[in-house]
N, C-alpha and C positions, 0 to 999 in steps of 0.2 A: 504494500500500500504506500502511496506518494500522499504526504499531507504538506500544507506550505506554512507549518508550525510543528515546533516538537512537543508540542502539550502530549502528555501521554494518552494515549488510547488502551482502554483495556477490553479486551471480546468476552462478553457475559459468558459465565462457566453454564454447561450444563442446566443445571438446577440455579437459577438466579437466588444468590441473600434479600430478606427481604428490603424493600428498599432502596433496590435497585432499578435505572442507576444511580454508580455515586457520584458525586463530586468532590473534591478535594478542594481546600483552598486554606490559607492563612488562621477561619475562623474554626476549622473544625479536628485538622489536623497537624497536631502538634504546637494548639493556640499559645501556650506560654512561651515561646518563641516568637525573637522577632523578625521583620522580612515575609517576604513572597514565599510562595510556591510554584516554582514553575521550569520547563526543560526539565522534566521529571525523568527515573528510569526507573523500572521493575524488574527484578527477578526472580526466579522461583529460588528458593531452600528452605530445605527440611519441610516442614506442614504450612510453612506460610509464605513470604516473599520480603526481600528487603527492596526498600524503596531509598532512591536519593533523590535529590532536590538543591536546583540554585537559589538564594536566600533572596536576591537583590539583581538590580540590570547592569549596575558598577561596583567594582569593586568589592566583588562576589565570595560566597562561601560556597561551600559544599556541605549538605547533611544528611547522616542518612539513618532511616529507625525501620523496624520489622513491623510487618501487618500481618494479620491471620487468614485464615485460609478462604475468610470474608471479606477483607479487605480493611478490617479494622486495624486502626493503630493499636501498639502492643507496647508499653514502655514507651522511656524517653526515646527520643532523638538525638543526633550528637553531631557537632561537626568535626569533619573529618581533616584532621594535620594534614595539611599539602603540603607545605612549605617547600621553595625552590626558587632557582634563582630566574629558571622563566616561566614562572608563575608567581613574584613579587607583587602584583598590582592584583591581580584576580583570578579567580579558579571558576571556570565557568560548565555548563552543559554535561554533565555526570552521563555517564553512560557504563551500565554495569554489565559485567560478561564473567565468565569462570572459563578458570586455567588451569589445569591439574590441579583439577579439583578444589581448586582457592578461587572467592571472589575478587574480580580484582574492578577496578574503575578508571576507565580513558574521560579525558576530561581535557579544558582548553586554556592554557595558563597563559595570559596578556603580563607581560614582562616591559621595563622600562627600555625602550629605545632611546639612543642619540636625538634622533629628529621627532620620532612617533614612535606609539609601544608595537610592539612586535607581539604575535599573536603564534602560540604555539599547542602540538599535540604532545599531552601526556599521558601518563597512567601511570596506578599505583597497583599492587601486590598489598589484600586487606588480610584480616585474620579470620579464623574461619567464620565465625559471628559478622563479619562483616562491620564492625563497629571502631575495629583500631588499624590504620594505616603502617604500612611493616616497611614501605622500601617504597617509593616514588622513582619513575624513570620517566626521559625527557628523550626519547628515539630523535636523531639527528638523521633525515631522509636527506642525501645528495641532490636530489634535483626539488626538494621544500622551497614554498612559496613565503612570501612573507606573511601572510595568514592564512595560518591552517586550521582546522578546525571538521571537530565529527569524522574522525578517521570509525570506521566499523571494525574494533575487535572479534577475532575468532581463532576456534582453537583447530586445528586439522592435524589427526596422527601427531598429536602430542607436540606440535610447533603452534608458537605462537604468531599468528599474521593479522592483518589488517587492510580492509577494503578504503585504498587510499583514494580511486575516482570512479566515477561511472561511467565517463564518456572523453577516452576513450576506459574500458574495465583497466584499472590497474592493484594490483595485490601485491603489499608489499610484506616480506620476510620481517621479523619483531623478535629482536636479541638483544636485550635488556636495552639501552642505549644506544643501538643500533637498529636503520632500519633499510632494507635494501631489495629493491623490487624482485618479485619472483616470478608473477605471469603480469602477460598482458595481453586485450585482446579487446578489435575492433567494438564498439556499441551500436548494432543496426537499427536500433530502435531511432525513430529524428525525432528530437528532441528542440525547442526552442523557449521553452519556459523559465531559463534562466539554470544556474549549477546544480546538480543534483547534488546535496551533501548525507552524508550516511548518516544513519538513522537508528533500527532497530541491529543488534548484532545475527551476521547472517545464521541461519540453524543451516543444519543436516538435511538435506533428502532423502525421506527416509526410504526410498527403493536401491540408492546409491552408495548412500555415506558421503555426495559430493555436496559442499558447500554452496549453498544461495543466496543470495544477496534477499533480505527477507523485506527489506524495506529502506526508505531515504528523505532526506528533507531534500525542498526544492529551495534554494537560495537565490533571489531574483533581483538581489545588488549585491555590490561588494561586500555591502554590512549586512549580510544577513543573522 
């Protein structure tokens, strides 16, 4: 699915909670907190799902707390130690995936420039609750633009990669601080709606085991 926002979507289970839908927002989840809710991520672990969330539109946090297997909040919330040196100024757009078997969370760290800040892809290595940040990396891609942002993390045969473009497909290889293309391949689809920026982390095919690109933001200026 192409949305031209990252608000999260979630596909009613089965048996809908009652109540449904929900909504999220500032007053209902995790009200003692202050800040936004918004550029949300979900994933599944254990019986429920952890969720993260950027607080603000500058100058941003990251946070992230468990829901249950209804969607309720479950405990606090916490924000998440990023700290880094190109991610000084903000930590934006959470995007949660698992890596042998750890959550981990790619994220887009706006760093102080000379002229203008410079806009970077990171991710961190969480603990297995997903609550305390254990190791931040800053992958340095040779041919990186000066703002990057919404790389799609995935795990294939135990290597870590990321869906760097869509048009044309490029997948790049993810070795701690290190990032460096592994395929690439024509996009036939025509497109004119502006940059597709990745979105949800690709899954499995499950008749294959081959990796699919499962979803994308559309970015229809530079600042998207």
């Amino acid at each position: 699915m192409l949305t031209r926002t990252s608000a999260l979507i979630v596909a009613p289970p089965a048996v809908p909670p009652a109540g449904w839908p929900l909504r999220f927002d500032a007053t209902n989840l995790w009200p003692g907190l202050p800040g936004r809710r918004f550029n949300p991520s979900l994933l599944c672990d254990g019986d429920g799902y952890l969720f993260a969330y950027r607080n603000q539109w500058w100058r941003t946090d990251i946070f992230i707390g468990r829901l249950d297997a209804d969607f309720r909040p479950t405990g606090p919330a916490r924000k998440l130690e990023l700290a880094h040196a190109d991610a000084d100024v903000s930590r934006e757009d959470p995007r949660l995936s698992r890596y042998r078997g750890r959550p981990h969370v790619s994220f887009t760290g706006t760093a102080r420039g000379l002229r203008a800040p410079t806009h970077n892809q990171l991710y961190a290595r969480l603990s297995e609750d997903g609550t305390v940040v254990e190791e931040v990396f800053s992958p340095h891609y040779p041919a990186r633009r000066r703002w990057e942002k919404n790389w799609s993390f995935f795990e294939y045969d135990g290597t870590l990669f990321a869906v760097y473009s869509f048009t044309p497909c490029r997948i790049v290889r993810i070795e701690g601080n290190a990032a460096n293309l592994a395929y690439e391949t024509p996009t036939g689809a025509i497109w004119k709606g502006g940059e597709i920026r990745g979105g949800a982390p690709p899954r499995a095919n499950a008749s294959n085991s081959t990796p699919i690109v499962a979803g994308g933001l559309i970015q229809t200026s530079e600042r998207a």
